[in-house]
VOPAGU-2260 file (C-alpha; in pm, 1 decimal, decimal comma):
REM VOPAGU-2260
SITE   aa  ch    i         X         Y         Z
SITE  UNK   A    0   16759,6   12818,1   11478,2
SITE  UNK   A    1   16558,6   12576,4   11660,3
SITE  UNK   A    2   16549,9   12203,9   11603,9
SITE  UNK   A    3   16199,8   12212,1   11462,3
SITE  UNK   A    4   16297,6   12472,7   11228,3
SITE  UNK   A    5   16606,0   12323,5   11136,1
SITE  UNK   A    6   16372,9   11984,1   11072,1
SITE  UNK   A    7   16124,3   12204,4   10854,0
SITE  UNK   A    8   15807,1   12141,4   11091,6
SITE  UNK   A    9   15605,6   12372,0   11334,0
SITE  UNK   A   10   15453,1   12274,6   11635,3
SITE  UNK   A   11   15072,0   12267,8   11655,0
SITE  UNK   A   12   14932,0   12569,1   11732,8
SITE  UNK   A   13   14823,4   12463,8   12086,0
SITE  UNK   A   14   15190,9   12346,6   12145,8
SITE  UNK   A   15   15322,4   12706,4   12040,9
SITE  UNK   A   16   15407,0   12929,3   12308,9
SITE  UNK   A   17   15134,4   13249,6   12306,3
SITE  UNK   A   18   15155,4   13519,7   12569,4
SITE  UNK   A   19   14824,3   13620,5   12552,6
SITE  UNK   A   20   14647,3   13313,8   12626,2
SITE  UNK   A   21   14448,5   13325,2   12281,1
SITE  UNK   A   22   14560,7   12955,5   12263,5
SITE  UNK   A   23   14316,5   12828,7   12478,9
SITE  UNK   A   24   14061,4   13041,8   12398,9
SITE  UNK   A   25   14062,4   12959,2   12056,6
SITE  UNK   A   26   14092,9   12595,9   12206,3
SITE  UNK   A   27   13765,1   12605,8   12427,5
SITE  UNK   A   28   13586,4   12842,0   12144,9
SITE  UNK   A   29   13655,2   12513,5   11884,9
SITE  UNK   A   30   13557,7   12227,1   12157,2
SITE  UNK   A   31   13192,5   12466,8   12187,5
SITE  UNK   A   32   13162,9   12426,3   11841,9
SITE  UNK   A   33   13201,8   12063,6   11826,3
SITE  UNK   A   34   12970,7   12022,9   12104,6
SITE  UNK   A   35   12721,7   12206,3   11958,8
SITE  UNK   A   36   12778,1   12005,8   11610,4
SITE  UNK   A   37   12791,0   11701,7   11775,3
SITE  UNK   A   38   12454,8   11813,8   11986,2
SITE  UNK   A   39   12282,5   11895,0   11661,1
SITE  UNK   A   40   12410,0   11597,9   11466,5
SITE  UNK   A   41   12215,7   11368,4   11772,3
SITE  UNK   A   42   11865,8   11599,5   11721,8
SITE  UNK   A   43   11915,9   11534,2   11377,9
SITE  UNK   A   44   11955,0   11150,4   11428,2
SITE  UNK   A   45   11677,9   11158,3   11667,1
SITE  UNK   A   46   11467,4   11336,3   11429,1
SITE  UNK   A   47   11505,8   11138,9   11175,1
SITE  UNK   A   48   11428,3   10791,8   11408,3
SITE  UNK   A   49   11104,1   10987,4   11530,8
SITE  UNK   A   50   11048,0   11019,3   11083,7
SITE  UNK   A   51   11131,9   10699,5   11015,2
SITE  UNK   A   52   10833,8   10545,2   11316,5
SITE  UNK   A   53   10591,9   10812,0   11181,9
SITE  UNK   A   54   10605,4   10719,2   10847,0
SITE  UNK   A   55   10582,3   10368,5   10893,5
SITE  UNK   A   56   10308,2   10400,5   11132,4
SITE  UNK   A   57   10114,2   10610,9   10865,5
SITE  UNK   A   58   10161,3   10367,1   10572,6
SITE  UNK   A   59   10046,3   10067,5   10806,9
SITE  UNK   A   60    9802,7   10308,5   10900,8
SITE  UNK   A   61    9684,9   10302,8   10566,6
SITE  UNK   A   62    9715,9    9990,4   10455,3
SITE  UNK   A   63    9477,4    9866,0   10758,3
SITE  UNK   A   64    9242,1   10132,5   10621,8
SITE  UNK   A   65    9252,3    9988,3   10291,3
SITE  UNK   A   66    9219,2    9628,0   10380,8
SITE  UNK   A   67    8891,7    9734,9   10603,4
SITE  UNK   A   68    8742,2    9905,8   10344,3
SITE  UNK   A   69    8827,3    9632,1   10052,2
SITE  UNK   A   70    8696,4    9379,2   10328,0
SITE  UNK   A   71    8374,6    9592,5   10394,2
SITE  UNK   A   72    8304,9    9613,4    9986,8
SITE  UNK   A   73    8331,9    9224,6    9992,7
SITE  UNK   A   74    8102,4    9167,7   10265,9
SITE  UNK   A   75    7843,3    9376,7   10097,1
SITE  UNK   A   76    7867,1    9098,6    9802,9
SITE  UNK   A   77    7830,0    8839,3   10034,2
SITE  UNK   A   78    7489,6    9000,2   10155,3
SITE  UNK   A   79    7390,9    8955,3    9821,3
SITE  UNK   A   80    7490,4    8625,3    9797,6
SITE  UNK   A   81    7280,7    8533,0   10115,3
SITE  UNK   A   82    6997,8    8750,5    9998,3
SITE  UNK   A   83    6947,8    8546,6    9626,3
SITE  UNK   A   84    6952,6    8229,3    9863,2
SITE  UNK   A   85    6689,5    8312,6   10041,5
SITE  UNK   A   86    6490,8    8371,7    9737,5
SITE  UNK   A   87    6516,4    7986,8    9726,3
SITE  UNK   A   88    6617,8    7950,8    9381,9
SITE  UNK   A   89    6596,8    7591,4    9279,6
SITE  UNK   A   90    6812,2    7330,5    9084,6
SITE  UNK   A   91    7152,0    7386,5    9010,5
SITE  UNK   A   92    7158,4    7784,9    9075,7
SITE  UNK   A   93    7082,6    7732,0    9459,1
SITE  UNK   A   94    7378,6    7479,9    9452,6
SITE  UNK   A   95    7612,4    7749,6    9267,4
SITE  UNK   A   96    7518,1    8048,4    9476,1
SITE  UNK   A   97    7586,2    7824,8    9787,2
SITE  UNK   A   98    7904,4    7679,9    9629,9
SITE  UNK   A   99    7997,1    8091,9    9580,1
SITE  UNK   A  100    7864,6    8197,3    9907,6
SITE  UNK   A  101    8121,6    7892,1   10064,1
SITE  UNK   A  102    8419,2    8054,5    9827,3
SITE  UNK   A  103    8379,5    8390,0    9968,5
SITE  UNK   A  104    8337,5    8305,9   10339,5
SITE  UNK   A  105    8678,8    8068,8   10270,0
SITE  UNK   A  106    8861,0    8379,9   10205,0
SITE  UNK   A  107    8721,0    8624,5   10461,3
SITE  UNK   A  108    8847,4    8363,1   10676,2
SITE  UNK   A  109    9162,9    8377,4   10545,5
SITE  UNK   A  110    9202,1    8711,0   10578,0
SITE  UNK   A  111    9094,7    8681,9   10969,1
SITE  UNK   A  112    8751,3    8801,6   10893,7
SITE  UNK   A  113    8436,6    8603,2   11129,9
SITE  UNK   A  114    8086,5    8618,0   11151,0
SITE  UNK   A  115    7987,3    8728,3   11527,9
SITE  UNK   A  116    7711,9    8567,6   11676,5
SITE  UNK   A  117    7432,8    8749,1   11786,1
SITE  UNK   A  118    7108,8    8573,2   11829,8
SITE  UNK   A  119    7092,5    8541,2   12237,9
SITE  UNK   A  120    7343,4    8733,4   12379,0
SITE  UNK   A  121    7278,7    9095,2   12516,0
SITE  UNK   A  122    7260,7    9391,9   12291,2
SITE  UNK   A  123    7612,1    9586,9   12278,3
SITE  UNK   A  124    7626,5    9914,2   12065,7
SITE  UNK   A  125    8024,1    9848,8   12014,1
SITE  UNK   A  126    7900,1    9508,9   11822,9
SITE  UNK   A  127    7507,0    9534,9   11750,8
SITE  UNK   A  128    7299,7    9857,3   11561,1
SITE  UNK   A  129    6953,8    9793,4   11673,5
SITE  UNK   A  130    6708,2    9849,5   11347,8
SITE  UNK   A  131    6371,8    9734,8   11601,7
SITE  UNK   A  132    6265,3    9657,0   11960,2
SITE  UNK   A  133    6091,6    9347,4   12003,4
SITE  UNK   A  134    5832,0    9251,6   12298,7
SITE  UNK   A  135    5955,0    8902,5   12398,3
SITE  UNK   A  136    5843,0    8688,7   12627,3
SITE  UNK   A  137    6104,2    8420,5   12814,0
SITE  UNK   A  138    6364,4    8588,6   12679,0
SITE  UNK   A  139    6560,8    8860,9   12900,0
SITE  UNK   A  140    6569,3    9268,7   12795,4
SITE  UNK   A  141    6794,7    9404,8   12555,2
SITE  UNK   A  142    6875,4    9042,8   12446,4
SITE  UNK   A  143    6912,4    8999,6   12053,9
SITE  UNK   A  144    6614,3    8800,5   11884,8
SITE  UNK   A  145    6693,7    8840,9   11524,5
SITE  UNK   A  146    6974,2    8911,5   11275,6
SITE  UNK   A  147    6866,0    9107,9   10979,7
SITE  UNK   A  148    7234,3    9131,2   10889,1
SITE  UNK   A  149    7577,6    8967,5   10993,1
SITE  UNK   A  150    7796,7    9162,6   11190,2
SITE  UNK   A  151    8185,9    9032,6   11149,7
SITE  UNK   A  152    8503,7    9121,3   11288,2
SITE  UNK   A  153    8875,8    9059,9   11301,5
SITE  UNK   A  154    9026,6    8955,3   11617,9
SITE  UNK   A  155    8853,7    9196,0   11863,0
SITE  UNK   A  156    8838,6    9484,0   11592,7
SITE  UNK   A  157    8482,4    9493,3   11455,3
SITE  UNK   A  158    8490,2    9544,4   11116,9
SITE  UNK   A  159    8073,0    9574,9   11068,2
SITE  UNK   A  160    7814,6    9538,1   11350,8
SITE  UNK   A  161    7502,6    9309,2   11349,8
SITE  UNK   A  162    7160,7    9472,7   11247,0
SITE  UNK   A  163    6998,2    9354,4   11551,8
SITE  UNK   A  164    6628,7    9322,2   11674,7
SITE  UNK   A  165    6625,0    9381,2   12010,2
SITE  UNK   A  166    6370,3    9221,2   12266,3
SITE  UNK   A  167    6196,5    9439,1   12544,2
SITE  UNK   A  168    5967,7    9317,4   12810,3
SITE  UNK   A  169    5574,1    9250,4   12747,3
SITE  UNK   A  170    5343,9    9543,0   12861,6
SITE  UNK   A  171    5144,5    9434,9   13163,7
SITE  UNK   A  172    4794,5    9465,4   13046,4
SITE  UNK   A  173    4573,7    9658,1   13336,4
């Protein structure tokens, strides 16, 4: 009897004398597997980072959406707002529709949101829609002369272009 008998244990099987050599088969079959786990268990990690980006992305995504078009509502408001002033209402309803008007600009601003300027600077389709062309005189082509409606914008996203009229050069008379 050997000692390990004698002691009631076994070797491990790769420590067990095997003619054959199925040992180390067995041994490099089981280390393919693992690698092949472990390979899978990575893509599976991996995937799941890739997931994890995409969905965030997508919900910010969202979100921004969201905001623009909640932003875009309010603006429409504060065309009203401008509109009744220019109605000239008198007394104390001018001085509460400006009062509003000042209360709803305060928190565009706070959410980023500006007014662009347009009046003299060249036309540009990314920040302008032109509603008319203009002859002008002392004033250069495709310059804006006239706002019918604000155009605003967050940082250098532009959240609603100007309604522009646009000035062209005087017809020489022959």
């Amino acid at each position: 009897m050997t000692s390990e008998e004698a002691a009631g244990t076994q070797p491990a099987a790769s420590e067990r004398p095997n003619g054959d050599g199925d040992g180390d088969a067995r041994t490099a079959e089981l280390e393919a597997d693992l690698a092949r786990m472990e390979d899978r268990y990575k893509r599976a990690l991996a995937d799941l980072d890739n997931y994890r980006k995409r969905s965030g992305t997508e919900a910010q995504r969202r979100v921004d959406e969201s905001r623009e078009s909640l932003l875009r509502d309010w603006l429409d408001a504060v065309d009203s707002v401008e509109r009744a002033l220019l109605m000239q209402p008198e007394g104390p309803v001018l001085e509460g529709l400006q009062s509003v008007l000042e209360q709803m600009e305060a928190i565009l601003g706070r959410q980023g949101v500006r007014r662009m300027d347009a009046v003299g600077h060249p036309f540009d389709p990314e920040r302008h829609e032109a509603i008319a062309v203009q002859e002008a005189e002392d004033v250069p082509d495709r310059t804006v002369i006239q706002t019918a409606r604000s155009g605003y914008a967050t940082g250098d996203h532009v959240l609603r272009p100007a309604q522009v009229v646009v000035s062209r050069p005087r017809e020489q008379q022959t």
